[in-house]
C-alpha positions in Angstrom: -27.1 -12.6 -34.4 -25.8 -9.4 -36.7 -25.8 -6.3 -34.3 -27.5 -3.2 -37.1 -26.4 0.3 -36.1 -29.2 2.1 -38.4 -31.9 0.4 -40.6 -34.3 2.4 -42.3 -37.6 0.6 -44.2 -39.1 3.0 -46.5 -41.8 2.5 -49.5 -41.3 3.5 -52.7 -44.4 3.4 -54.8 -45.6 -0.7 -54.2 -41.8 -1.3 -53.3 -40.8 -1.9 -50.0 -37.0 -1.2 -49.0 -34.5 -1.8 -46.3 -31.2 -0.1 -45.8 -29.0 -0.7 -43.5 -26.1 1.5 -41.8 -23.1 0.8 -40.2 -21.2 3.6 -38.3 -17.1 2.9 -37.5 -15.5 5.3 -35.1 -12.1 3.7 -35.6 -9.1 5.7 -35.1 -7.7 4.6 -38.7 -9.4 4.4 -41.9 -11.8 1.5 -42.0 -9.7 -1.5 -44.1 -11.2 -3.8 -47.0 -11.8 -6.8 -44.2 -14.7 -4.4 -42.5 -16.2 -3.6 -45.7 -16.6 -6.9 -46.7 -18.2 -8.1 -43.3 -20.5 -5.8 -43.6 -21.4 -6.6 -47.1 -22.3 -10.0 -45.6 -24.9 -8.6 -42.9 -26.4 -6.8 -46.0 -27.5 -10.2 -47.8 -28.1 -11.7 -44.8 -31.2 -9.9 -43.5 -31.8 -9.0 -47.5 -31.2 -5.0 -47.3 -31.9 -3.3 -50.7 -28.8 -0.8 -50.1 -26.1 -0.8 -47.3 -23.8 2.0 -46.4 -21.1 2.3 -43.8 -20.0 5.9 -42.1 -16.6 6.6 -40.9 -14.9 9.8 -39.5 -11.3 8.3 -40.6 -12.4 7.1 -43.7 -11.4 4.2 -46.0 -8.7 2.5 -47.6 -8.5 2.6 -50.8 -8.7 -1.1 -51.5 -11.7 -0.6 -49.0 -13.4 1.9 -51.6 -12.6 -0.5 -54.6 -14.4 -3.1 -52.8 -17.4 -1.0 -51.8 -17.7 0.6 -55.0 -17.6 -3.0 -57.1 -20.5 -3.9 -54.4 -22.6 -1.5 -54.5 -22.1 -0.1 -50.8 -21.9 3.3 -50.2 -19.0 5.0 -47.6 -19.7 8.0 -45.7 -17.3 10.7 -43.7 -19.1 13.1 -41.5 -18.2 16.5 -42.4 -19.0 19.1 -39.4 -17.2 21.9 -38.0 -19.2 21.6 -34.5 -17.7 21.3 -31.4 -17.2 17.1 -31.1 -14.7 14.5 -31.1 -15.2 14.3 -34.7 -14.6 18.0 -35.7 -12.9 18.9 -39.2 -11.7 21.5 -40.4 -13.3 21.4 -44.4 -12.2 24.7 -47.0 -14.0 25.3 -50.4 -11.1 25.1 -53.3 -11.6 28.2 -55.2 -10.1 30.3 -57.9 -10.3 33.6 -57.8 -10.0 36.4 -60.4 -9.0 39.8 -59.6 -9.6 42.3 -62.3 -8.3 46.0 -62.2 -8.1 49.2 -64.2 -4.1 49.2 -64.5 -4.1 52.5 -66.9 -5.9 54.8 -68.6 -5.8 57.7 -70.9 -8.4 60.9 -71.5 -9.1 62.4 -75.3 -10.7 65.6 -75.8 -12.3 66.4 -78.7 -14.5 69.4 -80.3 -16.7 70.1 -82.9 -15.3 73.9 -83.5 -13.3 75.7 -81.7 -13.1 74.7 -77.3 -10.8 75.8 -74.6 -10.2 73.8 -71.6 -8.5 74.9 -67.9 -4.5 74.3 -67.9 -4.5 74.7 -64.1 -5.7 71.8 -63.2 -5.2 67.8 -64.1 -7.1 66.4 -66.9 -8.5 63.4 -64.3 -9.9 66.5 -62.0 -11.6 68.7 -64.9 -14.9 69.2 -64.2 -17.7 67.9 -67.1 -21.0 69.7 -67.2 -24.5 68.5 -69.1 -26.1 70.8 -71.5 -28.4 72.6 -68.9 -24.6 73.4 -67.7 -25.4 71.4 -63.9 -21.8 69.8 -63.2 -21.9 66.2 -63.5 -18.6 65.9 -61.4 -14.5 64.6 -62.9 -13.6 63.3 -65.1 -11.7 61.1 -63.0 -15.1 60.6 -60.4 -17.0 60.0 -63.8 -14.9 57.2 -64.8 -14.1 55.5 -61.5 -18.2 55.3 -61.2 -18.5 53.9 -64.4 -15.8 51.3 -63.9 -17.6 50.5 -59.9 -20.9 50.1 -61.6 -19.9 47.7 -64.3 -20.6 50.0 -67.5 -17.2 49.8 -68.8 -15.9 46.6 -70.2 -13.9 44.3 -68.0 -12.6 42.0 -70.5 -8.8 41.4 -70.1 -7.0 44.1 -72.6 -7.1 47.3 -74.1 -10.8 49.3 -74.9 -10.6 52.3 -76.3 -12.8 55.4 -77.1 -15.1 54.9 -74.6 -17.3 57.8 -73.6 -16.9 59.7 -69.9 -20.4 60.3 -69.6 -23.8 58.6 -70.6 -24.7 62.7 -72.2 -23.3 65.3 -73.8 -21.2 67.1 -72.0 -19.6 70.6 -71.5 -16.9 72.2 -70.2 -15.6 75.4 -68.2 -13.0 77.6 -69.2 -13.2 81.0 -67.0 -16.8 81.9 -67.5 -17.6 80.7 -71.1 -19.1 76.8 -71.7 -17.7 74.9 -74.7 -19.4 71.8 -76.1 -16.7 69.0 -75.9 -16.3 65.4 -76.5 -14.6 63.7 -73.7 -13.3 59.6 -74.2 -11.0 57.4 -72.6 -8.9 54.3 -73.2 -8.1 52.0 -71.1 -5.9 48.8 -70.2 -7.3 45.9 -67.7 -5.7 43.6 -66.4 -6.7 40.0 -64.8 -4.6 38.1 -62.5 -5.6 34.7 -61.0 -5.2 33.2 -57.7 -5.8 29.5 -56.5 -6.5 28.0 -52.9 -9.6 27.7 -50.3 -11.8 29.4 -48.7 -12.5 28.3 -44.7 -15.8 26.7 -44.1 -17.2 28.2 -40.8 -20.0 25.9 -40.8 -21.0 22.8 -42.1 -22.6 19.7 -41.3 -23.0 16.9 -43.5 -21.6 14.0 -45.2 -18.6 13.4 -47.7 -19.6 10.6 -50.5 -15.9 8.9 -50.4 -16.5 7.4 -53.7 -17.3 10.4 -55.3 -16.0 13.1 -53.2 -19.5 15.1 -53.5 -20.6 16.5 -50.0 -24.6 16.0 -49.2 -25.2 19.3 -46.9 -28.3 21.7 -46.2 -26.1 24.7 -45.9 -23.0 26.1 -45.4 -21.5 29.7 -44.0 -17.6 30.5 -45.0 -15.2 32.4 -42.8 -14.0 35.8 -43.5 -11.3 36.2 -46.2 -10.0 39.5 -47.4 -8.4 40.5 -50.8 -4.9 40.4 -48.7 -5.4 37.0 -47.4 -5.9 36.0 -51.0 -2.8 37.6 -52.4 -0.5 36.7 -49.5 -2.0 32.8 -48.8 -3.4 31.7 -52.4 -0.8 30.4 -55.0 -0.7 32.7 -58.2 -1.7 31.2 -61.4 -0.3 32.5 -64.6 -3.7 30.3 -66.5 -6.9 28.5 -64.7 -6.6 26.4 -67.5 -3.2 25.2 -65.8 -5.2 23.7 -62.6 -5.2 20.1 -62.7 -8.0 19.8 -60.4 -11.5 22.0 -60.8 -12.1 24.8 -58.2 -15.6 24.3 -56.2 -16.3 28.0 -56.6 -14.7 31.3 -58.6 -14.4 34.1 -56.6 -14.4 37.5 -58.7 -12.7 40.8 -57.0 -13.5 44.2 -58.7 -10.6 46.8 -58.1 -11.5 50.1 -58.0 -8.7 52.5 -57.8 -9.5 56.2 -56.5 -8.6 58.1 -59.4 -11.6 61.0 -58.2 -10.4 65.0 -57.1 -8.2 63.5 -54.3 -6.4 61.0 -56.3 -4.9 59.2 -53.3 -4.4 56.0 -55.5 -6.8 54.3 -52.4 -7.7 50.9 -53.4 -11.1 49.2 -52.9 -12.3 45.8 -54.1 -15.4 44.7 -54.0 -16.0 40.1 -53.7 -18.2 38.4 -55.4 -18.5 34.8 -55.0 -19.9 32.1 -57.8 -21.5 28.9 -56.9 -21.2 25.7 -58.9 -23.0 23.0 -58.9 -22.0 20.5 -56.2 -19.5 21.1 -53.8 -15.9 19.3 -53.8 -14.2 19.6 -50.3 -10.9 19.6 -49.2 -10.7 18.0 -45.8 -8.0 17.8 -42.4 -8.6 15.9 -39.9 -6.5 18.3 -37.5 -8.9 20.6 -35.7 -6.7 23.6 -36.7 -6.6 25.1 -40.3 -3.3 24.3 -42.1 -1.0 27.6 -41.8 
């Protein structure tokens, strides 16, 4: 008599159907021979669908065979504490996108004076009621943090300071001026995975899809990325598809101190399904 691991009888609408599950906890991949075997238990007790789970995996002339028979393979994917723990990353690109440069134009309608004693970047604007509105160089970092200027890879110019018309202070007499900037940004990409904290779930092996509830990543940090990832002059250039795109916004301080300070600020993008990379080693790769 044929030993089952897991059977399962469900109904579907006036259909009744039988699946049957066989678990392998070999310490190789499971070979073509097992597959097979199994294939014949499921026409023997007439199972509408068979599948077979392995932490090693399969062959690959054990997923040809599976795949032409209609049996699925499983791999448990969980980074629990157990025999079977794996350490699973999210292959990612990510984009970092910075304000390399930029350049201030004044303008007036008549005639304007401006301070000399102090850097363009740290001259104060003004609104019309004359309530200071803060630098230039505050003005524009905020604009750039808060998405209002474009970050399309390239030059944009004449784009305005402020969202009002603005003023400026020369001594103790306001002038009505026109203040604009161009600038240059810059995109550069980086390829390579994020750690998975937590998951539990199973890998398709025939398709490489990953059937999880949820997931949690680890920490990574704009350095980890720019020190670990590999540096991609083109995503176009990737020969395989990234799971996820990470975007990182880099905000320079170019306010009243102008330390040059660097922020960035993550954003991650899902995709549909989830691809997986997989080690069987407990310990993420170095």
């Amino acid at each position: 008599m044929r030993q089952i691991d897991v059977s399962v009888r469900q109904r579907a609408g006036q259909f009744d159907l039988l699946i049957v599950i066989d678990c392998k906890d070999y310490g190789e991949p499971v070979d073509v021979k097992s597959v097979e075997e199994f294939m014949g238990l499921v026409q023997d007790v007439g199972a509408n669908k068979g599948a077979m789970v392995a932490p090693n995996g399969f062959t690959p002339a054990a997923k040809t065979r599976a795949e032409k028979a209609g049996v699925d393979l499983f791999r448990p994917v969980d980074t629990g504490e157990h025999q079977w723990k794996a350490y699973a990353a999210l292959p990612a690109l990510c984009v970092f996108t910075e304000l390399a440069k930029f350049s201030i134009s004044f303008s007036w309608s008549g005639y304007g004076a401006i301070p000399t004693d102090v850097h363009p970047r740290d001259l104060i604007l003004y609104d019309e009621s004359e309530r200071a509105l803060g630098s230039i160089g505050v003005l524009l970092q905020r604009k750039w943090r808060d998405g209002k200027l474009p970050r399309g890879e390239g030059f944009h110019n004449n784009l305005p300071v402020a969202d009002c018309a603005t003023k400026v202070k020369a001594g103790d007499t306001f002038s009505v001026i026109n203040v604009t900037a161009s600038i240059k940004v810059e995109h550069r990409f980086y390829f390579g995975s994020i750690p998975l904290a937590q998951i539990s779930g199973f890998r398709n092996e025939l398709t490489g899809t990953v059937i999880a509830k949820r997931l949690l990543t680890d920490f990574i940090t704009p350095r980890d990325v720019e020190e670990k990832w590999q540096r991609i002059s083109d995503p176009k250039e990737l020969a395989v598809k990234p799971a996820t795109t990470v975007h990182a916004v880099i905000t320079l301080d170019i306010g009243d101190a102008g330390s040059g300070h660097r922020s960035v600020a993550f954003g991650i993008e899902a995709k549909d399904g989830l691809n997986l990379e997989l080690n069987s080693d407990a310990n993420p790769p170095s």
